[in-house]
C-alpha positions as CSV (number, residue, x, y, z in Angstrom):
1,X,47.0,-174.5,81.2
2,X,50.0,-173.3,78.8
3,X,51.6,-169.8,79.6
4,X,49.5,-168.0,76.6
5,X,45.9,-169.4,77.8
6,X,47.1,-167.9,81.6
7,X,47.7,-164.4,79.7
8,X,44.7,-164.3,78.0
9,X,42.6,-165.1,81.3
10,X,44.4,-162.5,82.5
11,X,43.8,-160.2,80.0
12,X,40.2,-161.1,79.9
13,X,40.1,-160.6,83.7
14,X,41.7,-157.1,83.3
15,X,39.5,-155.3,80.9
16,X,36.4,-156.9,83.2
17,X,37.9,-154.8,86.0
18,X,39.1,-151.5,84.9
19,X,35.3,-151.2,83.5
20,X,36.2,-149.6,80.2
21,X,34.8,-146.5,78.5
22,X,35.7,-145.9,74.9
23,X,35.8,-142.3,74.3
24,X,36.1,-142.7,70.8
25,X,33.8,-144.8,68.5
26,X,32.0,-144.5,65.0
27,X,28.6,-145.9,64.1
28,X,27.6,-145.2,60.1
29,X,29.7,-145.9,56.9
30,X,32.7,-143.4,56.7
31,X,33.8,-141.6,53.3
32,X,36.9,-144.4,52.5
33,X,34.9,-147.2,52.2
34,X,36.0,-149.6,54.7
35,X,34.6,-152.8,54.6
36,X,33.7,-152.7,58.2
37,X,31.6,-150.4,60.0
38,X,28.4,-150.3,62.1
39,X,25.4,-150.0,60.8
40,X,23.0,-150.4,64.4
41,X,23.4,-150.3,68.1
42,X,23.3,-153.9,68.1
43,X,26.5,-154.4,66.0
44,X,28.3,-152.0,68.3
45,X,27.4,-153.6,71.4
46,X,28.6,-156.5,69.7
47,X,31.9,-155.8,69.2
48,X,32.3,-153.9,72.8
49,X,31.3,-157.4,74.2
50,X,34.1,-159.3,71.7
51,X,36.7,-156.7,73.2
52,X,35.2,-156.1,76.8
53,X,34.4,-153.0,76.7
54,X,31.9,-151.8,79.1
55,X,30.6,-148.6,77.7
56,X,31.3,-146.3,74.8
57,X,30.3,-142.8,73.3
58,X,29.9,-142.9,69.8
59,X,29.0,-140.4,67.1
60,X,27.6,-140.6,63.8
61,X,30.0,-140.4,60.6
62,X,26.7,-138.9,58.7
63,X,28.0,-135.8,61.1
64,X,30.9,-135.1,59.8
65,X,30.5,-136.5,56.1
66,X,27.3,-135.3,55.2
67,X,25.9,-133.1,57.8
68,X,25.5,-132.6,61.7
69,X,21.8,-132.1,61.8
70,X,21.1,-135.2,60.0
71,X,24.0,-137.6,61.5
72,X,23.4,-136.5,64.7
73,X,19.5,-137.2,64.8
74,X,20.4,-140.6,63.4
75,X,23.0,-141.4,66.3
76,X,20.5,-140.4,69.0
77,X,17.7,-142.7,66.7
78,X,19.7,-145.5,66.9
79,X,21.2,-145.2,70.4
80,X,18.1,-144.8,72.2
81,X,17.4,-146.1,75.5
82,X,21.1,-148.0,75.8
83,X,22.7,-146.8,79.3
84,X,25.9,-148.7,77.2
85,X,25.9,-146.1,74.6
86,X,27.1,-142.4,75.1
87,X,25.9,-139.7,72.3
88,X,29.0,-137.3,71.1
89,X,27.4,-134.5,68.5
90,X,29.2,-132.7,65.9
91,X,28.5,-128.8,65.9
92,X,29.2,-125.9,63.6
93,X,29.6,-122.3,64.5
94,X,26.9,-120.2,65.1
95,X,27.1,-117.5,62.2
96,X,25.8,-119.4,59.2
97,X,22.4,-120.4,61.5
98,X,22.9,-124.0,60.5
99,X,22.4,-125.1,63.8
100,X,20.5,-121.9,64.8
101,X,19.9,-120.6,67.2
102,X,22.6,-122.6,68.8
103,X,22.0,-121.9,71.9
104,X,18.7,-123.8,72.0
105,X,20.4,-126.8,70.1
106,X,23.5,-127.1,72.7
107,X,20.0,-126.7,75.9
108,X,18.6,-129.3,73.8
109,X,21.2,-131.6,73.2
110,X,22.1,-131.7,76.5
111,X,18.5,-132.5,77.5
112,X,18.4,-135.3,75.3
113,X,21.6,-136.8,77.1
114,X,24.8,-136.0,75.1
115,X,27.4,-134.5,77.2
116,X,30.1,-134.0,74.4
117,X,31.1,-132.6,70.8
118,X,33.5,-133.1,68.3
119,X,34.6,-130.3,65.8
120,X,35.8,-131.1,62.4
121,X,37.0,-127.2,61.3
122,X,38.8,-128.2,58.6
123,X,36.5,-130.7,57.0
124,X,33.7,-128.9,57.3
125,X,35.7,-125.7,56.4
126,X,35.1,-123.3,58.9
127,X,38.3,-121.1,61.6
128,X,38.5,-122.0,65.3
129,X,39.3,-118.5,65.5
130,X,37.7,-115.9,67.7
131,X,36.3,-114.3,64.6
132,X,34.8,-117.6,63.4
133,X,34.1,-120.1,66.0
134,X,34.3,-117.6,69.2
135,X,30.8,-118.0,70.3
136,X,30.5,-121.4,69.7
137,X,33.3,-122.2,71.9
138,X,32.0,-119.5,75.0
139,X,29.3,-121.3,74.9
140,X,30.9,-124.5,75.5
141,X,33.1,-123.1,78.0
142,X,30.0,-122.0,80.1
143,X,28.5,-125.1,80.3
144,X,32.0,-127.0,80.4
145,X,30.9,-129.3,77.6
146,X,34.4,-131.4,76.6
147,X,35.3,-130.9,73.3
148,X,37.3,-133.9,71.0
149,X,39.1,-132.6,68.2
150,X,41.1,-135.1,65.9
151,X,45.2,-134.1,65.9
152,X,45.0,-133.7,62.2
153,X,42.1,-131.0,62.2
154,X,43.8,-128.4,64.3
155,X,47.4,-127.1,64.3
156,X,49.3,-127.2,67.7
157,X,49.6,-123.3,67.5
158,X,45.8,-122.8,67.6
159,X,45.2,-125.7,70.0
160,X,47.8,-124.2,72.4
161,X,45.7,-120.4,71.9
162,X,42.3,-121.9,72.1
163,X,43.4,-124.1,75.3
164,X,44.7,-121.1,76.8
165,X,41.9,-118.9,75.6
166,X,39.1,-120.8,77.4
167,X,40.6,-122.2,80.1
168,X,37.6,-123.7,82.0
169,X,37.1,-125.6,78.2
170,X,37.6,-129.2,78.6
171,X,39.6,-130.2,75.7
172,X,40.4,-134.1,74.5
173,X,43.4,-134.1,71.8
174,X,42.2,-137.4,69.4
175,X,44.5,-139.1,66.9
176,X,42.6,-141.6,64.1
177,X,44.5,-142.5,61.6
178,X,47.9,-140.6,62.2
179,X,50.5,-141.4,64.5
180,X,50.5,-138.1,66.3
181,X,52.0,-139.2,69.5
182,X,55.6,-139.1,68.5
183,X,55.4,-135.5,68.4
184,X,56.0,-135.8,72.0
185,X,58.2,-132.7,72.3
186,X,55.0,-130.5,71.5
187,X,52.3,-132.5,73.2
188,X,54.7,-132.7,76.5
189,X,55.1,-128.9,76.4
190,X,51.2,-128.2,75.6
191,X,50.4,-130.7,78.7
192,X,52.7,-128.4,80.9
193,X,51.4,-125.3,80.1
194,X,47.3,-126.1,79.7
195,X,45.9,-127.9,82.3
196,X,42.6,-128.2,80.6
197,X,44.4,-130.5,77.8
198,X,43.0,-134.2,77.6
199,X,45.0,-137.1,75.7
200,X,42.7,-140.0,74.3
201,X,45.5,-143.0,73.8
202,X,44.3,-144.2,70.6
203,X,47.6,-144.3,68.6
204,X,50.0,-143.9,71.7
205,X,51.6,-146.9,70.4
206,X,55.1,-145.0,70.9
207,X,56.9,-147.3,73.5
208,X,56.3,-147.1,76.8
209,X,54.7,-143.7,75.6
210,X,51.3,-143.9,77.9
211,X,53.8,-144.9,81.0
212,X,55.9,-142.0,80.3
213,X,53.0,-139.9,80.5
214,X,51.7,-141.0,83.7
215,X,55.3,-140.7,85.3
216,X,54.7,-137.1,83.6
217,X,51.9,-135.6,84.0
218,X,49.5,-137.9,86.2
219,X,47.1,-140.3,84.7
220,X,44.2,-137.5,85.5
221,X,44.5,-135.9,81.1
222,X,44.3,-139.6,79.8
223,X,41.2,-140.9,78.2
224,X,40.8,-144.7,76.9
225,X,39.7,-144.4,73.3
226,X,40.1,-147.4,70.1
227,X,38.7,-145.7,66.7
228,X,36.4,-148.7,66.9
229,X,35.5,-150.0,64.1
230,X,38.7,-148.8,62.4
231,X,41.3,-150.7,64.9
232,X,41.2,-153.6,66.8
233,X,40.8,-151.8,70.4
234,X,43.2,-154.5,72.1
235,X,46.1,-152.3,70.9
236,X,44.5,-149.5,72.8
237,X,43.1,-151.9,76.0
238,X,46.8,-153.3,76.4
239,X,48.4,-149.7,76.9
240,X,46.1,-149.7,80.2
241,X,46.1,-153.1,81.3
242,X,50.1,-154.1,80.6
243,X,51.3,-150.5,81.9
244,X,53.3,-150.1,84.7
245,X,51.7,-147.6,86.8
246,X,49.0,-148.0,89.8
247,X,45.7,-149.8,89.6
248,X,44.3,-146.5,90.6
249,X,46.0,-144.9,87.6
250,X,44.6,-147.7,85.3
251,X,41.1,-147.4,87.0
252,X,41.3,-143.7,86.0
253,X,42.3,-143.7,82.4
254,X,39.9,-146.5,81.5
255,X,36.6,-145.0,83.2
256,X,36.8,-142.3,85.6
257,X,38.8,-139.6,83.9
258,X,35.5,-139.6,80.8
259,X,33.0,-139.9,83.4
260,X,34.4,-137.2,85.6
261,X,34.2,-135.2,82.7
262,X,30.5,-135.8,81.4
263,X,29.6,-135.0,85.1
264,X,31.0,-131.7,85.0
265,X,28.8,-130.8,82.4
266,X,26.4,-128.0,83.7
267,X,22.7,-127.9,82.2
């Protein structure tokens, strides 16, 4: 056996072990067209076997290109009795009722067993301030529901306030389709100064960038995510299985950190 068919065993081997869980994946045709996108549970699963990837949350792309109410009935449709497949819903605030009244939809949702959001406040045109999005965000605060917002639909300015602002908020900085992470000298300060700040490594393609942060800040904020079926996940897999930290640390960023998460979730 050549050098390059050891590496791949190895590899292989890896993402087997640390027992993956993709924080961030898409099911549903999104708004550019790509020629490749899920359509069904079954394709997804697919593709998570391909890359070995154990488990996943996914939301729908009818969510956050159409509307939430529709996208999100389709993802828990489709989803349906896979323990492999984790429901993430896309909310709006509370004041134009779309979702009303929203504190039955979070009690519902979280019957039905999603754990998670994503917010979209400047595609779907709406201000994570106080004024706009307040009680939507208490709301998630009490129940400690993690919230994933994408890098380029927040500025760091109101991340930083709405971090500090509701500090028992989990919240998970995403970064599709942007290479975010080089703004490492306003991500290392926000990491210092709110403890509730997640980092999904999509995109952390910076070098030695996930290793840095361990040394850092711990491997405790880091959450494995891929964008799939946007990027090939291996990108995303290698930062954890090639990095030079502890198997512990690996273990941690691959699986436990999300699931430590969903468990905090109160009902």
């Amino acid at each position: 056996m050549n050098s390059l068919s050891m590496w791949i065993d190895k590899f292989s081997n890896d993402k087997k072990r640390y027992r993956f869980f993709d924080c961030n994946c898409w099911i549903g045709r999104s708004d550019n067209l790509l020629p490749f996108y899920f359509s069904k549970s079954t394709e997804i699963l697919e593709q998570m076997d391909y890359y070995g990837i154990e488990k996943a949350m996914v939301s729908h792309t009818l969510s956050r290109y159409y509307h939430p109410l529709v996208g999100n009935e389709l993802l828990l449709r489709e989803i349906k009795g896979n323990d492999r497949l984790e429901g993430c819903f896309i909310l709006l605030p509370a004041s134009t009722k779309e979702l009303n009244p929203l504190d039955d939809y979070i009690k519902t949702m979280i019957k039905r067993g999603v754990r998670s959001v994503r917010l979209f406040p400047k595609s779907h045109n709406f201000s994570l301030e106080d004024w706009s999005a307040g009680a939507l965000l208490r709301k998630l605060e009490e129940r400690k529901i993690p919230l994933f917002i994408w890098g380029r639909e927040i500025d760091w300015d109101t991340l930083y306030k709405i971090c500090r602002g509701y500090s028992r908020l989990p919240i998970v900085l995403e970064q599709p389709d942007e290479e975010a992470y080089w703004n490492g000298r306003i991500l290392f300060s926000l990491l210092e100064q709110c403890e509730n700040l997640f980092l999904e490594i999509h995109n952390c393609l910076i070098y030695l960038g996930v290793d840095e942060l361990v040394k850092r800040f711990g491997a405790d904020r880091l959450i494995f995510g891929s964008y799939l079926p946007v990027d090939d996940p291996n990108s995303s897999l290698m930062l954890i299985t090639e990095g030079d930290f502890s198997e512990e640390d690996k273990e941690k960023i691959a699986h436990k950190n999300l699931e430590s998460l969903l468990k905090g979730v109160i009902p």
